[in-house]
N, C-alpha and C positions, 0 to 999 in steps of 0.2 A: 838235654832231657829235662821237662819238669814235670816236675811231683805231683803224682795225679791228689787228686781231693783224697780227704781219709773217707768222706763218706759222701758220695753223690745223689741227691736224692731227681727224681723229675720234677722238671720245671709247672708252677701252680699253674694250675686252670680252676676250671670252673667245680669240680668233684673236688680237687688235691688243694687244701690248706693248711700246707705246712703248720702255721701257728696256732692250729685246732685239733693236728691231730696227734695220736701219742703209738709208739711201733710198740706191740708185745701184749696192747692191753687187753684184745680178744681169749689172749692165753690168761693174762692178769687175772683178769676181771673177779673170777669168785672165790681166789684168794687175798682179794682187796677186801671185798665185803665179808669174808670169815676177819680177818684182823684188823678192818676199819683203816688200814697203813697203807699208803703207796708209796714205792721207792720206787727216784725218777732218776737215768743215767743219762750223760748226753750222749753216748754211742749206740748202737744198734748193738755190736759185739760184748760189751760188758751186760746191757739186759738181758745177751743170752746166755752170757755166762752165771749172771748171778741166779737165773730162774735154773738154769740145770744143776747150781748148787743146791736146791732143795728152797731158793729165797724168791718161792713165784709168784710176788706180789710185787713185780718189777716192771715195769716200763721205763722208755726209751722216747727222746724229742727225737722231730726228724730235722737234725741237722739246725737247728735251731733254738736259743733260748729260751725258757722255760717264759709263755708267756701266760697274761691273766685268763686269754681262752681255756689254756692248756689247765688251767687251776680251777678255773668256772667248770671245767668238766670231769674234773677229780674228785672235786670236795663234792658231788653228787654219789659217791661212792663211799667214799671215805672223809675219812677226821684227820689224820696226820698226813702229812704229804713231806720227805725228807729226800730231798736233793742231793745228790751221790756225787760230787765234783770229783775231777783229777784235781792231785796231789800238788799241779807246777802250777805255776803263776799263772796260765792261762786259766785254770780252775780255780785258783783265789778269785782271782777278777770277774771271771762268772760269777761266781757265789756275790761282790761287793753287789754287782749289778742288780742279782735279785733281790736284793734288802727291801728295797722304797717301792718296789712293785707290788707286792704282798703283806708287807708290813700290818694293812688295813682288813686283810682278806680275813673272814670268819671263818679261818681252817687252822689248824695247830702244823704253821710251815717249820721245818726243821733244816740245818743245813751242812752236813757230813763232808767235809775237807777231807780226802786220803793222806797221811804221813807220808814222808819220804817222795814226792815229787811220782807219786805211784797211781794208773789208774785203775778203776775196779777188777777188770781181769788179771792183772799183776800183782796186785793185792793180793785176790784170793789164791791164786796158785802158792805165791809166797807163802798167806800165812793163814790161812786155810778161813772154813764158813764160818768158824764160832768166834773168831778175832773180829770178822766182818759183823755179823748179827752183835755184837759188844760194842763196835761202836755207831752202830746205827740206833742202837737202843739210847743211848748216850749223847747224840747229836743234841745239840744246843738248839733253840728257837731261834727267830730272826735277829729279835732283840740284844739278847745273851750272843749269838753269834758276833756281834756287830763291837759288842762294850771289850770282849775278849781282845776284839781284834785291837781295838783302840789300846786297851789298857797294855796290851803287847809292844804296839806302835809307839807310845809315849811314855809311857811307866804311869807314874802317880808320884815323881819324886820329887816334882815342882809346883810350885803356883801355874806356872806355864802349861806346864803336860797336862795338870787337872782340866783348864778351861780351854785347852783342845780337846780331852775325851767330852766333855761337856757338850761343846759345839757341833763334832762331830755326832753324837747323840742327837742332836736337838734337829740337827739337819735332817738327818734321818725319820725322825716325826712331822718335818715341816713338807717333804717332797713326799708324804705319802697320804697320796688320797685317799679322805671321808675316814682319817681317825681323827681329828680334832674336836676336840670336847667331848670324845668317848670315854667311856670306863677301860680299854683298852690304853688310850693316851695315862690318864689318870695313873692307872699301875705302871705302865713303865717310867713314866717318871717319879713316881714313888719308890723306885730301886736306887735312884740316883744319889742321891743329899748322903746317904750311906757310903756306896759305894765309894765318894768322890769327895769327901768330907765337905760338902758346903748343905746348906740350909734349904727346903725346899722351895722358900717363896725368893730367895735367889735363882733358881734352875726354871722357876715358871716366869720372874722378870725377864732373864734371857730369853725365856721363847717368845716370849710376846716381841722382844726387841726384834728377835732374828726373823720372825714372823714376816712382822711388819714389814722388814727390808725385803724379804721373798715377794712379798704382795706387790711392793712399788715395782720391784723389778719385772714384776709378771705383765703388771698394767703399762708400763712403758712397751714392754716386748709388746703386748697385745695390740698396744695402740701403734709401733711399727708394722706388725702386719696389717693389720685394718686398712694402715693408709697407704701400703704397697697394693693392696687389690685395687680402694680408692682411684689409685694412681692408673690404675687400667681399666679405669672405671667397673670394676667387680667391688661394688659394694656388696654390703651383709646379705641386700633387696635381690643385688644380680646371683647369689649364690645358689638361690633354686633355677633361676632362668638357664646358668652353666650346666647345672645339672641335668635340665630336660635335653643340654643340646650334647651332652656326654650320652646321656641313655639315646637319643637317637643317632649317632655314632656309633656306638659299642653294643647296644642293645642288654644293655646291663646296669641295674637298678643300685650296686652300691652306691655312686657317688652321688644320684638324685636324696638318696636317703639320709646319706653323712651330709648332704649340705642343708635338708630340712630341717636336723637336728642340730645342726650350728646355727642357724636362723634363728632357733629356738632360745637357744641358750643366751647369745647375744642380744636378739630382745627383751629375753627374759630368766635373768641371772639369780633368781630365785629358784630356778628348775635345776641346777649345775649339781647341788649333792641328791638331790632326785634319780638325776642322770647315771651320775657316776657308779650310785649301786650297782647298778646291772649290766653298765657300758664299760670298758676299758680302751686305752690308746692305743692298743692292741686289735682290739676290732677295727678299727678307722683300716681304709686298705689304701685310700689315698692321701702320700705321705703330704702334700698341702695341708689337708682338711686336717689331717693327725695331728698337727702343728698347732693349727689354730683352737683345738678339742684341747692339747695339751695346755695351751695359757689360759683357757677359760678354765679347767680344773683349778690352776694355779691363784687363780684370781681368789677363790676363798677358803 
């Protein structure tokens, strides 16, 4: 006997994009826009439990990680967006993953870990809606999410532990695109030197160091793929040519489009934090091209 799926969704075509759409928000919707909040669960069963607790400002992924589509289409609604994990480590580990995706996003992202190894349906039976609404009010930012977790992980009782919470921090600002040299960057590392007893022009030396090493590593990667298409003769040049002979194959215009816009980019690496505003690695649907879209972000 095995275990069928907790949640089976149908398989994507051409209408069904899992990573665009959200289950519940038809119901949502204009209790998002009376309180500006959306709470996002990752089951179907918990956002229906939480909207029949009277908390119907809830949506649900389908079967899927919260991605930037799913955030490009919230923050048109709403201002906070607070991520509702299970309790166990598979719900830690979700929540690590969303840090660096959203990190940059102009939404006030939140991210609610359940106690006790518990998911939202469990919880509230347990311990009813006003435990739940308490700590959803209380849910930490991405940032503050991230420094706890660290500060947990390692204490503060070493030289050691500090310049891993440090690193671990700084990672976290270095993998998230289009915050660099924002007023968002600026304040979270103004929480640091505090927090962490070192000096600010210490914690900005480090980033510029770990920076730097992120960039080399990107331009190395970049230039492996380059010269793996090279090698099949799919230069930058053949990447539209691929694509007319995908759309006359498939009769479908994403890949022609993802490979115009890496043509783009790769000729012209000035357009990359242009790009980024509006695109994420998320939209790319051909995991190739998403590859190649992700080292060009990396690159600055």
């Amino acid at each position: 006997w095995k275990e069928a799926p907790k949640y089976l969704n149908s398989d994507e075509s051409l209408v069904f994009h899992k990573s665009e759409l959200c289950f519940g928000l038809h119901w949502a919707r204009e209790a998002i826009k009376k309180t500006r909040i959306v709470l996002v669960t990752e089951g179907y069963t918990d956002c229906l439990m939480l909207q029949q607790a009277g908390l119907t400002n809830t949506v649900a992924t389908l079967g899927t990680a919260l991605t930037e589509s799913h955030v490009t289409l919230l923050k048109r609604i709403a201002n906070t967006v607070v991520l509702i994990y299970d309790g166990d480590q598979a719900g830690k580990d979700a929540s690590e993953r969303a840090l660096s995706k959203f990190l940059a996003q102009d939404v006030d992202l939140r991210i609610l870990t359940l106690p006790g190894d518990l998911d939202p349906d469990e919880f509230l039976q347990q311990h009813g809606r006003s435990a739940m609404q308490h700590l959803i009010d209380s849910a930490p930012e991405v940032a503050e999410y991230e420094l706890r977790a660290l500060l947990t992980r390692y204490g503060t009782g070493t030289l050691d532990a500090r310049l891993r919470i440090l690193d671990g921090m700084l990672q976290l600002l270095i993998v998230s695109s289009g915050i660099a040299g924002t007023v968002k960057e600026d304040l979270l590392i103004g929480r640091l030197p505090q927090r962490l007893g070192l000096s600010e022009s210490d914690v900005r030396k480090r980033l510029k160091d770990l920076r730097g090493q992120h960039r080399d590593r990107a331009i190395r990667s970049l230039g492996r793929k380059v010269a793996a298409i090279e090698s099949t003769r799919e230069t930058a040049q053949d990447l539209r040519k691929r694509g007319i002979l995908l759309l006359q194959q498939t009769q479908s215009k994403d890949d022609l489009l993802e490979c115009e816009l890496l043509q783009v980019l790769l000729t012209s690496p000035c357009m990359i934090d242009v790009v980024r505003r509006d695109i994420g690695t998320d939209d790319f649907r051909n995991e190739v091209l998403k590859e190649l879209l992700t080292c060009c972000f990396d690159l600055n």
